[in-house]
N, C-alpha and C positions, 0 to 999 in steps of 0.2 A: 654385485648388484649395480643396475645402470643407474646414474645420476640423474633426477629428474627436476625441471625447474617446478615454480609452480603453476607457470603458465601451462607447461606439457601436464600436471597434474588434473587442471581444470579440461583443457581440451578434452583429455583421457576419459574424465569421468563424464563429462557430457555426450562423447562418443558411445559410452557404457548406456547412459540413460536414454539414448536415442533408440538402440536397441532393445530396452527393455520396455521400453514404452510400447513401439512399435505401433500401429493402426491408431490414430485420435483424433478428435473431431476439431482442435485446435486451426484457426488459419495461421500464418508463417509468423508473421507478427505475434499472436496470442502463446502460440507456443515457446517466445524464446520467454517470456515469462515463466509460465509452466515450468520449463526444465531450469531454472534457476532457481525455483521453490523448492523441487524437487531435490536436486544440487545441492541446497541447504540442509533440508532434512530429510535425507535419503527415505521418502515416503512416497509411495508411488500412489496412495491415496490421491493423490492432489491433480490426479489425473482427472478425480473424478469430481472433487469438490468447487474445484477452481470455476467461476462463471464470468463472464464479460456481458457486459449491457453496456448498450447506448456508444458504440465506439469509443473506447477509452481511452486505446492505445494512440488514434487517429489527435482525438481533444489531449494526451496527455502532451504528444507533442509539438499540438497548436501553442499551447499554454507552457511550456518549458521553451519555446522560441521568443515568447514575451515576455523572458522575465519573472515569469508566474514563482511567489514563494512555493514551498512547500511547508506543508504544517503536518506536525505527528501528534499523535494522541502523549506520546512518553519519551523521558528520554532518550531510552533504552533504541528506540526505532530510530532517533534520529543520529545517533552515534552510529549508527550501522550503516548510513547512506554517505556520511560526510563522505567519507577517500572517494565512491563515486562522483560525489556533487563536484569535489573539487577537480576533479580529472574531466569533465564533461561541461555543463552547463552554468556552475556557479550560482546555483540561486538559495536566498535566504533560507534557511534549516529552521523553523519554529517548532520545539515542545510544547504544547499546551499546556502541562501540567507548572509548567513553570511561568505560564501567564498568570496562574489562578489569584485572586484575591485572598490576602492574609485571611481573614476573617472569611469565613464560609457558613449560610446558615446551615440547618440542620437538614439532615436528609441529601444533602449536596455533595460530592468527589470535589478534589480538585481538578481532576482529566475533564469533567465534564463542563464544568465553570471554565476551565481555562480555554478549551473547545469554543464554547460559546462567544467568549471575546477574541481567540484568535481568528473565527473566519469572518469577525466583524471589522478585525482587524486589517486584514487580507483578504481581502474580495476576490473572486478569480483563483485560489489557491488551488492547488492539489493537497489533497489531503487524505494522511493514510492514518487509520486504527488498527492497532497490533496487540492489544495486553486491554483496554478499557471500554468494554459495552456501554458504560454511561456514557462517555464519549460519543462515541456512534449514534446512542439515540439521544441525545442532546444535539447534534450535528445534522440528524434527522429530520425531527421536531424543525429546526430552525430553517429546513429546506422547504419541508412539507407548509410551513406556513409564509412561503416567500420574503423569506427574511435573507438569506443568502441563497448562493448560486455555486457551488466551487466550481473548476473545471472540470476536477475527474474526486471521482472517494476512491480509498482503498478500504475495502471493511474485511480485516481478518482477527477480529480481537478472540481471545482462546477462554476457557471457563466451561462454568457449570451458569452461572445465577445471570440473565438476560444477556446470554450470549446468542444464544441462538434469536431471542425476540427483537434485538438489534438488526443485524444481518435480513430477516426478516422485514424490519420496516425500511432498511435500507434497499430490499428488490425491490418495493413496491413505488419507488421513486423513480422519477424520469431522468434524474443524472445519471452522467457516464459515470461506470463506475465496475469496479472487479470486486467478485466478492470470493470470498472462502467459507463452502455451506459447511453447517455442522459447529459443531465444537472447536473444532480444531484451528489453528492459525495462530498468534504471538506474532512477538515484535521481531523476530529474525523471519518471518516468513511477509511481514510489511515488508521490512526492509529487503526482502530480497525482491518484493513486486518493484519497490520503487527502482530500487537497482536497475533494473531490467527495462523497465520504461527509460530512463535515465540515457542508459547504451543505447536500445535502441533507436530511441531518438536520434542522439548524437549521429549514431551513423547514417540515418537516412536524409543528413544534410547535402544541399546539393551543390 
């Protein structure tokens, strides 16, 4: 059996996905996203879930050129970007959930309290949800009422209970932003958007 690095692994399998994809309405930039979701969780679903509003890819790396934090809904998404961040642009990795206030009233997540103070925190951030709807629409909420601005959202939080009603008030917004329709999405498929954005930026430095 031939020896294969990982780098020839990943090629391989993105060459695999190019061909199995075949025909999409992705432009050059939106797809290397796509097939790095894809990539991740060998679901070719994601072909069809996947949406881009407001230039995302264009704002993600106006906003990774300045510095821009990034802020995750969990920790789990932000563990999955670090080797990127650190290999590319180096910008601040914030968990939400790890902002939250000890004390939380009633009816409140931490994802979603901690949401709340980190893009007050970080103005201008990127910011991805992968695992927490309350997040999302707390994030929402706080856009819909001009309270913040991010640069770009990533909404793919995964479930059954306001996953989809998430997602949903996050179309209806004028930020850049990618979304994943459906149920479907998690913190390995954030982190794989953010990945992506990440690269791709890097490389279209001049």
């Amino acid at each position: 059996m031939p020896a294969y690095t990982e780098h020839d692994i990943t090629l391989a399998s993105f060459a695999q996905i190019d061909r199995e994809v075949g025909v999409h309405h992705f432009t050059k930039p939106e797809y290397t996203v796509a097939r790095r979701v894809i990539h991740t969780t060998a679901d070719f679903e994601f072909k069809r879930l996947l949406t881009f509003a407001g230039e995302p890819m264009a704002a993600a790396a106006i906003a990774l050129c300045q510095d821009a934090p990034i802020i995750t809904d969990v920790s789990m998404v932000a563990a999955g970007i670090r080797t990127v961040a650190a290999r590319t642009w180096q910008p601040a990795v914030v968990a939400a959930v790890q902002q939250a206030p000890t004390q939380l009233l009633p009816h409140q997540t931490r994802s979603a309290e901690g949401m709340h103070r980190c893009v007050r925190d970080y103005p201008g951030a990127i910011v991805a949800v992968g695992n927490a709807p309350t997040a999302l629409l707390s994030l929402c909420e706080d856009i819909a009422n001009g309270y913040v601005q991010p640069a770009v959202v990533i909404g793919a939080p995964v479930g059954f209970i306001n996953v989809v009603e998430s997602k949903q008030a996050l179309a209806a917004l004028s930020v850049p932003h990618i979304l994943v329709q459906g149920r479907k999405g998690g913190s390995a498929v954030a982190a794989a958007i953010l990945n992506a954005l990440m690269i791709w930026s890097w490389e279209q430095r001049s």
